[in-house]
Structure formats: C-alpha cells, structure tokens
C-alpha positions as CSV (number, residue, x, y, z in Angstrom):
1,X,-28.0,23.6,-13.4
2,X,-28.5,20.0,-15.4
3,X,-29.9,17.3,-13.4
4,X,-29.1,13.8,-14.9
5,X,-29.8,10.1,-14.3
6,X,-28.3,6.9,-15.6
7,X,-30.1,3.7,-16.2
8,X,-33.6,3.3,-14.9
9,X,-36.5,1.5,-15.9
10,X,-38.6,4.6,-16.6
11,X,-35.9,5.9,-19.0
12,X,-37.9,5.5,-21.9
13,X,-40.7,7.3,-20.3
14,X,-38.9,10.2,-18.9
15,X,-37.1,11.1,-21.9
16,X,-37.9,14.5,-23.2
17,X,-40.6,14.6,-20.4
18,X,-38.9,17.5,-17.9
19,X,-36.3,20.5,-18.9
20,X,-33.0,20.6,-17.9
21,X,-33.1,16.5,-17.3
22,X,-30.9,14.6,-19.2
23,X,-31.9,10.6,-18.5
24,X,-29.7,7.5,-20.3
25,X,-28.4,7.6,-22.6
26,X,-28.4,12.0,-23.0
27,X,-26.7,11.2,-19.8
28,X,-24.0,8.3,-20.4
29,X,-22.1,6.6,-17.6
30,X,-22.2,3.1,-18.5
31,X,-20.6,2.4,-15.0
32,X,-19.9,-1.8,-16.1
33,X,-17.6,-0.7,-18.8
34,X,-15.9,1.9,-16.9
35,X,-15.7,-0.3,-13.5
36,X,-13.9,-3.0,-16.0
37,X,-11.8,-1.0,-17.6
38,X,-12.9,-1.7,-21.1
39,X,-12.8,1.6,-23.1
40,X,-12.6,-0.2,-26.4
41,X,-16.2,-1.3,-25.7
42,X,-17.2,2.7,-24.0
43,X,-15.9,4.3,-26.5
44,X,-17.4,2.1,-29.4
45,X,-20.9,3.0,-27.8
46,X,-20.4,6.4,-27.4
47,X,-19.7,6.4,-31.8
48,X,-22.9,4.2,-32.0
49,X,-25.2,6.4,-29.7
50,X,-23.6,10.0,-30.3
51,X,-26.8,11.2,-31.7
52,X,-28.2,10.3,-28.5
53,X,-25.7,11.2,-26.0
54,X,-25.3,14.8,-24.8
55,X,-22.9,14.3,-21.6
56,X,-20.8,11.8,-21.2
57,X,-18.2,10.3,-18.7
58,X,-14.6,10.9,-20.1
59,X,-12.6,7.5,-19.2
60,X,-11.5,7.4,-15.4
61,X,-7.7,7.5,-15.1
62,X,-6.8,8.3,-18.5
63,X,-4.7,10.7,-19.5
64,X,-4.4,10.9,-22.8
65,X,-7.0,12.1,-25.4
66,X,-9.1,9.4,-26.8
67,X,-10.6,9.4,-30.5
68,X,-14.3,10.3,-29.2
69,X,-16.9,11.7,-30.7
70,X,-16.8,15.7,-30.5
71,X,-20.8,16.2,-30.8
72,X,-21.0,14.8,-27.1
73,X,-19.7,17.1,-24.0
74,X,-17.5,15.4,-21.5
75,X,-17.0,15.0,-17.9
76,X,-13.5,14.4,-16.8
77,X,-14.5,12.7,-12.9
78,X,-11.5,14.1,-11.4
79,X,-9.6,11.8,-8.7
80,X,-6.5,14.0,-7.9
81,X,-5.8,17.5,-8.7
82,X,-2.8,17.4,-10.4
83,X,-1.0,18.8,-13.7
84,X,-1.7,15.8,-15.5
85,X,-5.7,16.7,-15.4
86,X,-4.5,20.1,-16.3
87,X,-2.8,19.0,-19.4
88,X,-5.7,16.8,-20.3
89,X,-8.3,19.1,-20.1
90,X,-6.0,21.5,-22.4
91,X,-5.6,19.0,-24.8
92,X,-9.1,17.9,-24.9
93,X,-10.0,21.9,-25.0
94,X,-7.2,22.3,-28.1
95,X,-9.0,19.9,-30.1
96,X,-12.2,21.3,-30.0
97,X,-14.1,19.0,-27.0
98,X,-16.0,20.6,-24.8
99,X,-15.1,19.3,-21.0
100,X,-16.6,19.6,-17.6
101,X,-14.7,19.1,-14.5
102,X,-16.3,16.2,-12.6
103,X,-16.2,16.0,-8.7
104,X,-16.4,12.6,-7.2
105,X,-19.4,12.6,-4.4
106,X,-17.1,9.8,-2.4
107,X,-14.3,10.6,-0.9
108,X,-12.5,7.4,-1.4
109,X,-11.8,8.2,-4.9
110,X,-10.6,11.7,-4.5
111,X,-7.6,13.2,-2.7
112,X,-8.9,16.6,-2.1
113,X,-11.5,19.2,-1.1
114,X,-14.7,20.4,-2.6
115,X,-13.1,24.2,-1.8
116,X,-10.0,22.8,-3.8
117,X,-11.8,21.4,-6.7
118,X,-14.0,24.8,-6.8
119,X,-10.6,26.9,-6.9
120,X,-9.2,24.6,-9.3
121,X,-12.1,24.9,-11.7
122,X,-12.4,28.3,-11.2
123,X,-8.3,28.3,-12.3
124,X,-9.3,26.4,-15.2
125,X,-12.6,28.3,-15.9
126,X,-15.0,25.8,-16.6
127,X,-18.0,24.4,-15.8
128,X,-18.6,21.4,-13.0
129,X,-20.3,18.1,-12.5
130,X,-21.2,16.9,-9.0
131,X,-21.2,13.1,-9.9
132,X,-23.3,10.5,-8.5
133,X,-25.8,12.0,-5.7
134,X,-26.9,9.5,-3.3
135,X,-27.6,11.8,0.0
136,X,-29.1,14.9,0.7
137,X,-26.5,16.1,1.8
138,X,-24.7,15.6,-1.4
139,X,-27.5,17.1,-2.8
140,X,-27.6,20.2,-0.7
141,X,-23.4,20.8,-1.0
142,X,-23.8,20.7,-5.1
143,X,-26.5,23.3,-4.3
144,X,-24.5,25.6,-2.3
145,X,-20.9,25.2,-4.2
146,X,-23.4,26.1,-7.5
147,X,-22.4,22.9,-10.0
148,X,-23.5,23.4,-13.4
149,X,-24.6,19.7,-13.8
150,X,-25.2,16.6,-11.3
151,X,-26.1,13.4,-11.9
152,X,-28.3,11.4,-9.0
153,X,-28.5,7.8,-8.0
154,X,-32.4,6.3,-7.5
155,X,-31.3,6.0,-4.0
156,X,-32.2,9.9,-3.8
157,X,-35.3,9.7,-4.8
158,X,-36.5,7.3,-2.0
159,X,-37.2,3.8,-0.8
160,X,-37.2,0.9,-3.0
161,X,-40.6,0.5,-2.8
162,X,-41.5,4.3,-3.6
163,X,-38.9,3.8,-7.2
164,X,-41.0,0.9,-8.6
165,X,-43.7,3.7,-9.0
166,X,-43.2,6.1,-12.1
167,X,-45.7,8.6,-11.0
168,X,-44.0,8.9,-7.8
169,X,-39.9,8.8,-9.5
170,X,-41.2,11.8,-12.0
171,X,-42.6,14.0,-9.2
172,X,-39.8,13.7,-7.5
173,X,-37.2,14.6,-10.2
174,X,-39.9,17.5,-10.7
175,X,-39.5,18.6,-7.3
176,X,-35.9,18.5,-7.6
177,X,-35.8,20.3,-10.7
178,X,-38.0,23.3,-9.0
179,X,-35.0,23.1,-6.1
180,X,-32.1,23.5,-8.0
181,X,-33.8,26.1,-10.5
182,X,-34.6,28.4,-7.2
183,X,-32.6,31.4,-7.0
184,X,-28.8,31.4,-4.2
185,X,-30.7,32.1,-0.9
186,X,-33.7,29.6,-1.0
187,X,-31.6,26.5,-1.0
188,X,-32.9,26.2,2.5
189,X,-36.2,25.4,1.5
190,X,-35.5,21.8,0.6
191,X,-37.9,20.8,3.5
192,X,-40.7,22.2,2.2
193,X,-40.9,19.6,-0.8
194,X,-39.9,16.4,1.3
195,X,-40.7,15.5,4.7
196,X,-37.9,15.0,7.5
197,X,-38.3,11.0,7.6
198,X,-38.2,10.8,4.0
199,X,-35.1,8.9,2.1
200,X,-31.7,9.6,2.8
C-alpha cells in the first residue's frame, strides 16, 4: 500500500525521507484548482511538474480524456458508479494511462457503497485509492477493504499543536507506514502505536 500526503509545511523535508510515502507534489491534488473548477490551470501544472508528480487526481466530474501527461498515474475519485466511469477509465486505459479507481472517504460526494466500489474495481481489475483520510476509522476501513494507495489529511496525525512539530509528523507517518505494511490479520494492532485518547 502507498501512503500519500498533500501540502504540508514539512514537504520539503519529508521528501524521499520514508518508503512507500509519496508527499506533494509525488502526490498532486491541488484541491483550490479542482474545488474551482479550473482544469486549464491543473492541468498546466501537471505538464510543468510531471517530472515530479507520480499520482495524480484525474479532474472530478469529467468525462472525457484530457491531454495529460502519461508519465504520471491517475486517480479517477469516483462519485457514482456508473457506465460513464466505465467508459472513461477504458479510454484512459486505450491510450496508454495508467488509472486508479479513487473512493471518496465522504459520503456526501458518493452515491454508493465501499462493498460496491470494491466489486466494481474488482470488475474493472484495477488498483484503488482511498482518498483523503481524516479518521481512524477511515483509516482502519482502507486497511481492511486492502486499497492499494491512500492519501491522509494532517488531521490524522493529531492535534494542531502536535503538527507544528516535524519530529513528531515524521514518527507518526512512520508508525503508519509499519501499520499498513503489517501483514491481513494484525490490522488490529493499531492501538499498540497510538494511545486511546489520541487524535481522531
């Protein structure tokens, strides 16, 4: 499994740092130009940083295939399960992308399942992103439902106080990365790296 961050002010330090940890902008979101809707602007960053950029967020709600850079992998954050994602991702797949399936933590911006995404992935055989972990219990269900890649918000890591402290941030991420590289049976064992009054 990939574990993956966005923005954060250690970014520069953590690069390269830990394996299997992809931080901004190996890891590229860039939620503003998403959230607006400007793709002109996404997609003319992805070209500029695509030496840089290992996984990327394909455009929400767009159904047609963009001219992006094919050195980058892409997550399509899926919103429905429909045939339109179905011809997307066979489009994207024809021309020579390679695609992740990307399963939206909230449920406000999906209409179904995490057993439905998993059986539609499986359909479509390929791999899966559990975006934007916030909760342990997020954390924990991408665990179990074995995502190949997640990404996680700073608000997993801890307090606001506890993230201004980069010794503290890259032990966590550390501890993380020796939970999700655990073998299927241990997932349980999340307790004995963080206390039970600790974060989310």
């Amino acid at each position: 499994m990939i574990l993956a961050m966005g923005h954060t002010i250690f970014e520069e330090k953590l690069r390269g740092q830990l394996p299997n940890f992809l931080i901004y902008p190996e890891f590229f979101d860039s939620k503003k130009d998403l959230l607006q809707g400007n793709y002109h602007n996404y997609i003319r960053k992805l070209w500029t940083l695509r030496k840089e950029i290992k996984v990327a967020l394909y455009p929400d709600y767009v159904y047609t295939v963009l001219p992006l850079p094919k050195e980058i992998e892409y997550i399509i954050p899926i919103h429905e399960i429909n045939e339109r994602i179905v011809s997307l991702y066979n489009d994207l797949i024809n021309k020579g992308y390679k695609i992740w399936l990307g399963y939206a933590s909230a449920p406000k911006f999906r209409d179904y399942t995490i057993l439905e995404f998993n059986e539609f992935s499986k359909k479509l055989n390929t791999k899966t992103w559990y975006l934007g972990i916030s909760t342990w219990r997020e954390f924990k269900e991408a665990l179990q439902w074995n995502f190949d890649g997640i990404d996680i918000t700073t608000m997993l890591l801890g307090k606001f106080e506890q993230i201004k402290n980069y010794d503290y941030v890259k032990r966590r991420i550390t501890e993380l990365l020796q939970l999700i590289s655990k073998p299927q049976g241990r997932q349980s064992s999340i307790l004995e790296f963080f206390p039970l009054n600790w974060g989310v």
